[in-house]
SEDO-785389 format. One record per residue (C-alpha): residue number from 1; residue in one letter; z, x, y. Coordinates in Angstrom, 2 decimals. Example, Ala and Ser with C-alpha at 12.3 -4.5 7.8 and 13.67 -1.06 7.14 Angstrom:
2
(1, "A", (7.80, 12.30, -4.50)) (2, "S", (7.14, 13.67, -1.06)) 
This chain:
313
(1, "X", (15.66, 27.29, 97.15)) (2, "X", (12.55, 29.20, 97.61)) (3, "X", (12.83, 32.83, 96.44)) (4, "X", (11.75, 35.35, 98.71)) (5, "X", (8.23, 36.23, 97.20)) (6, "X", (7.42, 32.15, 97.86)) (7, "X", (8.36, 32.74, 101.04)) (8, "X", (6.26, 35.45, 102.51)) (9, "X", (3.30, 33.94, 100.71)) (10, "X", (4.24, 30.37, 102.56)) (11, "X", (4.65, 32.27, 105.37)) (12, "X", (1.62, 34.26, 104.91)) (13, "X", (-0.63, 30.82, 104.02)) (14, "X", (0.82, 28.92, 106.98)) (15, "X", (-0.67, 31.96, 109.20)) (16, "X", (-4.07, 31.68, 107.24)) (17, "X", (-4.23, 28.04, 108.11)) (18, "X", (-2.66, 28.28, 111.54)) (19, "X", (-6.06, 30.12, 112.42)) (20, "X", (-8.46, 28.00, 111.07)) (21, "X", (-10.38, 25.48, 113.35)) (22, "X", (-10.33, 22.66, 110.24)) (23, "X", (-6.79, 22.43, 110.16)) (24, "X", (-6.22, 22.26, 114.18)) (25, "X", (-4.44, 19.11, 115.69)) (26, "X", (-5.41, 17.98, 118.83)) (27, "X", (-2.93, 15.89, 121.09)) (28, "X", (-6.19, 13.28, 122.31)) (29, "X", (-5.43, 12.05, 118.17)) (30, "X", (-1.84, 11.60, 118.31)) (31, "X", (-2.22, 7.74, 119.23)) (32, "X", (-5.11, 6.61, 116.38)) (33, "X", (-2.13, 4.35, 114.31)) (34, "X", (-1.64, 2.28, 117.70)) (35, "X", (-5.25, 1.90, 118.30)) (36, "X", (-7.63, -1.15, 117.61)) (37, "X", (-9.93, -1.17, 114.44)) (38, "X", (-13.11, -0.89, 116.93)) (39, "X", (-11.82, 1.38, 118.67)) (40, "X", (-11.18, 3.92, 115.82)) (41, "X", (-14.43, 3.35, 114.70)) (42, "X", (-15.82, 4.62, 118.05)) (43, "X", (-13.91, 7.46, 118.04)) (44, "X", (-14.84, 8.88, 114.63)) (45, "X", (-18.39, 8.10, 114.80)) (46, "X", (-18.08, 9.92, 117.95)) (47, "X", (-16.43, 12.68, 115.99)) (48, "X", (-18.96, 12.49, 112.91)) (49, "X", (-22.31, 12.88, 115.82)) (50, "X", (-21.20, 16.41, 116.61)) (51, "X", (-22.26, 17.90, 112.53)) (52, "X", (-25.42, 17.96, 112.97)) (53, "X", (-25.34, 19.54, 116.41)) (54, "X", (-23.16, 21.99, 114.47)) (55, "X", (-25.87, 22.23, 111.85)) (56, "X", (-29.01, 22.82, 113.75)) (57, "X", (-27.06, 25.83, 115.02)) (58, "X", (-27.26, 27.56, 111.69)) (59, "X", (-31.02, 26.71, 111.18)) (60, "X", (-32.06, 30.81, 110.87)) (61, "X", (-29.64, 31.33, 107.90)) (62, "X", (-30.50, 27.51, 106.13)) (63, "X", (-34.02, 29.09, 106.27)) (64, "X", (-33.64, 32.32, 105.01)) (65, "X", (-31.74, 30.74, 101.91)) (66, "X", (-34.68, 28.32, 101.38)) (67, "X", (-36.91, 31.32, 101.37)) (68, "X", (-34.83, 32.82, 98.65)) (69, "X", (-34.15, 29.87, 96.87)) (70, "X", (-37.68, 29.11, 96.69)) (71, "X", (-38.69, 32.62, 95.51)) (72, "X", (-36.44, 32.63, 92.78)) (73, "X", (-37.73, 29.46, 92.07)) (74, "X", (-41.09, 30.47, 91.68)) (75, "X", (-39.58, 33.21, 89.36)) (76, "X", (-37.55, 31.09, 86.78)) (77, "X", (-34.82, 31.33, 88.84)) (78, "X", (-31.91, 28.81, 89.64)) (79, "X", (-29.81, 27.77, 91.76)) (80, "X", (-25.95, 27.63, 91.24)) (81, "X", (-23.41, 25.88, 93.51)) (82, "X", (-19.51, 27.08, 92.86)) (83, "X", (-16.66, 25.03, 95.36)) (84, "X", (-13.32, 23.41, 94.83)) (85, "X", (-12.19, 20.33, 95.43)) (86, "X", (-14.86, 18.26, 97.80)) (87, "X", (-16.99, 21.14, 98.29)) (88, "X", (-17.64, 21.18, 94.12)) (89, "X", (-18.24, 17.51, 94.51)) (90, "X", (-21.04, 18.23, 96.71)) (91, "X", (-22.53, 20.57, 95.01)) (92, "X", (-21.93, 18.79, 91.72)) (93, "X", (-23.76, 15.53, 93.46)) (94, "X", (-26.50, 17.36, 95.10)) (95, "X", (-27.22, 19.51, 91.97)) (96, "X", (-27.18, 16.03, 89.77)) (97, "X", (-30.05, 14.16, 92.56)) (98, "X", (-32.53, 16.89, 91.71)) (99, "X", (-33.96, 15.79, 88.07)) (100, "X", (-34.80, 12.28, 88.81)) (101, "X", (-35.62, 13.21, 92.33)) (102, "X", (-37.98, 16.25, 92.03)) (103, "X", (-38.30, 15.84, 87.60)) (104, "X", (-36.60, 19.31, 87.68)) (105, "X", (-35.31, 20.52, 84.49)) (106, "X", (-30.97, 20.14, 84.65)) (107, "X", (-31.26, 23.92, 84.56)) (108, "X", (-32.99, 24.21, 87.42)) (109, "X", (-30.01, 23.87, 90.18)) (110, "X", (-26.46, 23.47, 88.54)) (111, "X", (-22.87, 22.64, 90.50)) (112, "X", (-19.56, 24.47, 88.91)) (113, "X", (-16.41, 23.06, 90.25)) (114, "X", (-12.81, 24.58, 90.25)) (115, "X", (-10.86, 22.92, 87.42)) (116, "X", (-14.16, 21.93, 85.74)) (117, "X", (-15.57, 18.08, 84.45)) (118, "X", (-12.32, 16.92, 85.18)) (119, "X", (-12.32, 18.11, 88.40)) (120, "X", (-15.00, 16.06, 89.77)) (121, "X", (-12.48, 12.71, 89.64)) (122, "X", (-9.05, 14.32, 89.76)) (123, "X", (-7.55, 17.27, 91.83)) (124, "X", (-6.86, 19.56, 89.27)) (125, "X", (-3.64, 21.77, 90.83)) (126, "X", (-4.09, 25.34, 91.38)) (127, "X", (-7.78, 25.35, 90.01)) (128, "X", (-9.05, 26.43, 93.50)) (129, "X", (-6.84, 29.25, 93.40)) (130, "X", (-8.16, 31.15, 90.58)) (131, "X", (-9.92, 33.97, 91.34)) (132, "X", (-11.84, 34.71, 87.86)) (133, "X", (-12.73, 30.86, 86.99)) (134, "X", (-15.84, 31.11, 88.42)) (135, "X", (-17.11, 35.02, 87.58)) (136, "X", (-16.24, 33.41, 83.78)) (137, "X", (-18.64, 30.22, 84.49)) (138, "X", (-21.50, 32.53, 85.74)) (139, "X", (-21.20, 34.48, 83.10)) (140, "X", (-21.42, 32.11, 80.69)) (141, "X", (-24.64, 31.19, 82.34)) (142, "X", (-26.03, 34.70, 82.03)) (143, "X", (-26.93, 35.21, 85.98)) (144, "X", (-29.49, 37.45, 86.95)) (145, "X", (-31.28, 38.75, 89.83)) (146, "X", (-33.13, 35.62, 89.57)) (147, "X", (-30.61, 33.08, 91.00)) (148, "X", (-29.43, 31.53, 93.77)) (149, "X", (-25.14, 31.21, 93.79)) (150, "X", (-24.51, 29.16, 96.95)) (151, "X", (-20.81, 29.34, 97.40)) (152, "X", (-19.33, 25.90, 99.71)) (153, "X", (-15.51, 25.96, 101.11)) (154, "X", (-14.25, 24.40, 104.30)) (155, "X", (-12.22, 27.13, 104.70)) (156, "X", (-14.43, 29.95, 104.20)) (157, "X", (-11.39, 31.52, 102.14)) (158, "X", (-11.24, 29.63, 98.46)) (159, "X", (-10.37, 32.49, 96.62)) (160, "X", (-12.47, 30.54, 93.35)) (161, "X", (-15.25, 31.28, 95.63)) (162, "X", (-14.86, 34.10, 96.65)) (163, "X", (-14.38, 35.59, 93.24)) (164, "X", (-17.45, 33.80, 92.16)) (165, "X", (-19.63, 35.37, 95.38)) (166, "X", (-18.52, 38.95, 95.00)) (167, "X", (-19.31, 39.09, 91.16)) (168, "X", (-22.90, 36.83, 91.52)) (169, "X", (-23.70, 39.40, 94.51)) (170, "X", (-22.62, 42.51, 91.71)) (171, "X", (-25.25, 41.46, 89.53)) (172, "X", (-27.87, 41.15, 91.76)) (173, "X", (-28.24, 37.21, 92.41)) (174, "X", (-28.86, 35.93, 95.80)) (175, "X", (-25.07, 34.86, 97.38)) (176, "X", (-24.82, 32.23, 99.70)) (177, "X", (-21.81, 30.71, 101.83)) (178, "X", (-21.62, 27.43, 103.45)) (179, "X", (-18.33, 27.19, 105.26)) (180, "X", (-16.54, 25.25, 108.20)) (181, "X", (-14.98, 28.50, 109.87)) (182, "X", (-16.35, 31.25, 111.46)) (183, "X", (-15.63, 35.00, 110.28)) (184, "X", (-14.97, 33.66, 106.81)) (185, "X", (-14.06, 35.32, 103.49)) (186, "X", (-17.06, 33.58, 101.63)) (187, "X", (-19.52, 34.72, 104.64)) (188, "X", (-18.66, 38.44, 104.66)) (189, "X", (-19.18, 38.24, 100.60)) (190, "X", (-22.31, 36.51, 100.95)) (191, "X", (-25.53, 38.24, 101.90)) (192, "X", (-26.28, 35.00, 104.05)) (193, "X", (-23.30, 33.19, 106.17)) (194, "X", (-23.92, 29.83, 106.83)) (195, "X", (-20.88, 29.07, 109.20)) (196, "X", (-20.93, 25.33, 110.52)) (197, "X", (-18.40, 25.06, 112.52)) (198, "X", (-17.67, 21.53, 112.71)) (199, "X", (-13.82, 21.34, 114.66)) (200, "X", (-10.90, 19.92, 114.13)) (201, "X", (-10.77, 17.30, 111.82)) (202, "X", (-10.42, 13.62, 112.84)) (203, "X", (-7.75, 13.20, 110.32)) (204, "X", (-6.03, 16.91, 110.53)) (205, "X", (-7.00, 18.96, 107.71)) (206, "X", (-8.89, 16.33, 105.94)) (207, "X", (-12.32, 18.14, 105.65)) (208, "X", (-13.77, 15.81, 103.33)) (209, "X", (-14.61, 14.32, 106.74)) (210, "X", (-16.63, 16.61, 109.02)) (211, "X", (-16.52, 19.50, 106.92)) (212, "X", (-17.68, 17.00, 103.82)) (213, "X", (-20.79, 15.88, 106.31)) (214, "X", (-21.95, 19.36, 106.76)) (215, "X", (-22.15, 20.73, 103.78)) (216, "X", (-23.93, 17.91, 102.36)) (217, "X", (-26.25, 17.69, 105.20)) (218, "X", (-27.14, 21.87, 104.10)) (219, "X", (-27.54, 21.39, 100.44)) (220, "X", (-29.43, 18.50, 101.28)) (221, "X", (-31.64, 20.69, 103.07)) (222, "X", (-31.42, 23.90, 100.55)) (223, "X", (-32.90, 21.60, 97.66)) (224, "X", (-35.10, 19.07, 99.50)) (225, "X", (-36.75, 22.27, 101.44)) (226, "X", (-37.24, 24.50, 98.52)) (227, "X", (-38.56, 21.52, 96.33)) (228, "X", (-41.03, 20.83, 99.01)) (229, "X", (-42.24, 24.08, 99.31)) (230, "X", (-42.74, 24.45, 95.38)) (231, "X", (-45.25, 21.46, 95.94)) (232, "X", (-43.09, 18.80, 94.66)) (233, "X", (-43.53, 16.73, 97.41)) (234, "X", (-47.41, 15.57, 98.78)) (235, "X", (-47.87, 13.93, 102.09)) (236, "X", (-44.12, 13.59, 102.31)) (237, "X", (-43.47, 11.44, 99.28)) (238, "X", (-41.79, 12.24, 96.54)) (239, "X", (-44.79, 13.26, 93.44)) (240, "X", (-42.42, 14.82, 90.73)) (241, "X", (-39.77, 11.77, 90.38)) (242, "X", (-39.07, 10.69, 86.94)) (243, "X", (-38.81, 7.16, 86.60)) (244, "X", (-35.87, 6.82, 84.41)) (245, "X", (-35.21, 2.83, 85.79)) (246, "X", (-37.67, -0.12, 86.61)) (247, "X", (-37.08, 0.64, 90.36)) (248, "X", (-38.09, 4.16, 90.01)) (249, "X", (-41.02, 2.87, 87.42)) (250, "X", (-41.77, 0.81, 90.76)) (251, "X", (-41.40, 3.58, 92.99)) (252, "X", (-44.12, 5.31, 91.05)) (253, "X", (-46.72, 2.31, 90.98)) (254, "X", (-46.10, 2.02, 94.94)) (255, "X", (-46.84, 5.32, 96.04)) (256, "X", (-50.09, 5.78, 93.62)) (257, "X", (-51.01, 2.72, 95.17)) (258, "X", (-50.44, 4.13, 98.90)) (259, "X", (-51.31, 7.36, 98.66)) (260, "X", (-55.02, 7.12, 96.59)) (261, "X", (-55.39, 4.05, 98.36)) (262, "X", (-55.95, 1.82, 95.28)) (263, "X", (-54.70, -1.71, 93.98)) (264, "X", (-51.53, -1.73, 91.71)) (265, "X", (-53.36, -2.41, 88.71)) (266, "X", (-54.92, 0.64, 89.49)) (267, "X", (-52.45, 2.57, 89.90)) (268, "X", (-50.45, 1.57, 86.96)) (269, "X", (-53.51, 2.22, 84.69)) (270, "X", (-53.75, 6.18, 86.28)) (271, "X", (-50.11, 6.18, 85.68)) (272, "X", (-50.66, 5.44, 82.12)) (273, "X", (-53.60, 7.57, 81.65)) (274, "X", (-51.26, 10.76, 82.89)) (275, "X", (-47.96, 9.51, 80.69)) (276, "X", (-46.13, 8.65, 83.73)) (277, "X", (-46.57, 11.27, 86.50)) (278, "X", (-47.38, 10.62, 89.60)) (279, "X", (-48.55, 13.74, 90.43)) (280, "X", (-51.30, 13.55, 87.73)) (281, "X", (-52.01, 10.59, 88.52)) (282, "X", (-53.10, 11.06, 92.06)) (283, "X", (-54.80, 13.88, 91.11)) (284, "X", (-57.01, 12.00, 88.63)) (285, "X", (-57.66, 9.14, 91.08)) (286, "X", (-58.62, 11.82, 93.47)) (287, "X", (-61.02, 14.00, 91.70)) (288, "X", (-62.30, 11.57, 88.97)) (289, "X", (-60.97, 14.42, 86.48)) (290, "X", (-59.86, 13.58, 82.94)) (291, "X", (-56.36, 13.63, 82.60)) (292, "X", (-56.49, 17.28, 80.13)) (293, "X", (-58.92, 18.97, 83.07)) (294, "X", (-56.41, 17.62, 85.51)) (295, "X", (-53.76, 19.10, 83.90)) (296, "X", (-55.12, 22.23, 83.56)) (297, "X", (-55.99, 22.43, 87.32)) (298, "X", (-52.14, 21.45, 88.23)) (299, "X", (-50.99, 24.27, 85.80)) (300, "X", (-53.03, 26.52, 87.49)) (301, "X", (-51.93, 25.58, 91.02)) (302, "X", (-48.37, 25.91, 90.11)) (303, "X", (-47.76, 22.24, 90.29)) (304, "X", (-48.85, 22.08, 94.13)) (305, "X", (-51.26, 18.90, 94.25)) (306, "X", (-53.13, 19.76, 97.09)) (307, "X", (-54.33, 22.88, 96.14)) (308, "X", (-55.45, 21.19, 92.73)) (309, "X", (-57.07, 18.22, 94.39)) (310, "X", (-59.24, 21.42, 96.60)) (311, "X", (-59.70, 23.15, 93.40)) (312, "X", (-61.53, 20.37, 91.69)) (313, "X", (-63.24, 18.99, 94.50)) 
């Protein structure tokens, strides 16, 4: 039998949950076991369409945290992701894309999960509920005023995140929340309160579903943007990528190729002239620059190509 203490916090957390929009049941759901494949199919693609309705809603705050991002970028910064359960794993996946993506530095954007490594295969019980775990991580990653902590909880009440938000914002570092409820706990910590408020679930209480979507769909955007905007995209194509596998190696050949407009012989030779970087390599191809004047002229652009291939034309 339950003593009373575990009651009145049972009766307190069914309260907390009874008001949140992710855990809502709707009676349209009740028949899904009795209904055919296709059917179910229809219905929960129908479900999944309305995320990124939710998510152009929120396009003002996404910015302003790409601003920031980006500025701490530009200033050493990083940027850290904290969440439990499927909210770490997305910022644990997103946060793992960027090196061979952009050829950032592992450093550079980082995803802390509740319950740690282990945590990003197995639930790990209780880890969400600790309210230090992740003021000890950031810690241990000396945070400054430099960095970005993006906080991500379906909720909007994971008290791992919380804890994490209101020490990050104590030192000075940018705070972030992405959450699934409006009015959350992570929101009114974080200087900016990226709410999407995605529903009920299709499953109730499942937010790996919609919940899942959205957040991935705004750290998609949080990186993707602020990598852009530190130049390490050019004409929409991906210039930083570190080709780590023959298809990447490919990847690399193909868009010298397209982008200078040049054969793939070409292309590979440029490649091998700047040790592998694309970005060097259409810069060369572009100017007719040696690869150490090339490099200098990147370096002083901060890495944006376009504003080295004007410089040395």
């Amino acid at each position: 039998m339950p003593n009373d203490s575990e009651s009145t916090r049972l009766t307190e957390m069914l309260e907390v949950l009874s008001a949140l929009a992710t855990e809502a049941s709707t009676t349209e759901r009740g028949d899904l076991d009795l209904l055919e494949t296709a059917e179910l199919v229809r219905r929960m693609n129908a479900e999944d369409q309305r995320v990124p309705l939710a998510v152009a809603e929120r396009a003002d705050e996404i910015a302003r945290a790409v601003d920031g991002i980006t500025e701490r970028f530009r200033r050493g910064g990083r940027l850290i992701y904290i969440g439990a359960g499927t909210a770490g794993r997305v910022g644990v996946l997103d946060a793992s894309e960027c090196p061979p993506t952009f050829g950032t530095d592992p450093s550079m954007v980082v995803g802390l999960i509740a319950g740690g490594e282990t945590a990003i295969r197995s639930a790990v019980e209780n880890a969400e509920d600790d309210a230090e775990a992740a003021e000890a991580s950031l810690r241990e990653l000396e945070i400054t005023d430099r960095d970005t902590i993006v906080g991500i909880s379906a909720s909007g009440r994971t008290p791992y995140v919380v804890g994490g938000l209101r020490y990050a914002r104590g030192v000075g570092a940018l705070t972030a929340a992405i959450a699934s409820n409006p009015h959350s706990d992570i929101g009114a910590v974080a200087e900016i309160a990226i709410e999407v408020v995605t529903g009920p679930e299709f499953i109730s209480g499942s937010t790996r579903l919609k919940a899942g979507t959205a957040q991935k769909l705004v750290v998609n955007m949080l990186t993707t943007l602020s990598m852009i905007k530190l130049g390490k995209t050019y004409r929409g194509v991906m210039v930083d990528l570190l080709a780590t596998n023959e298809k990447l190696h490919a990847r690399s050949v193909r868009t010298v190729s397209q982008l200078a407009g040049v054969g793939v012989d070409e292309a590979s030779a440029a490649l091998r002239t700047a040790d592998g970087s694309v970005k060097l390599a259409l810069l060369i191809l572009a100017t007719g620059a040696d690869a150490e004047r090339a490099t200098r002229a990147l370096a002083e652009a901060d890495g944006i190509l376009r504003e080295a291939i004007s410089a040395l034309s």
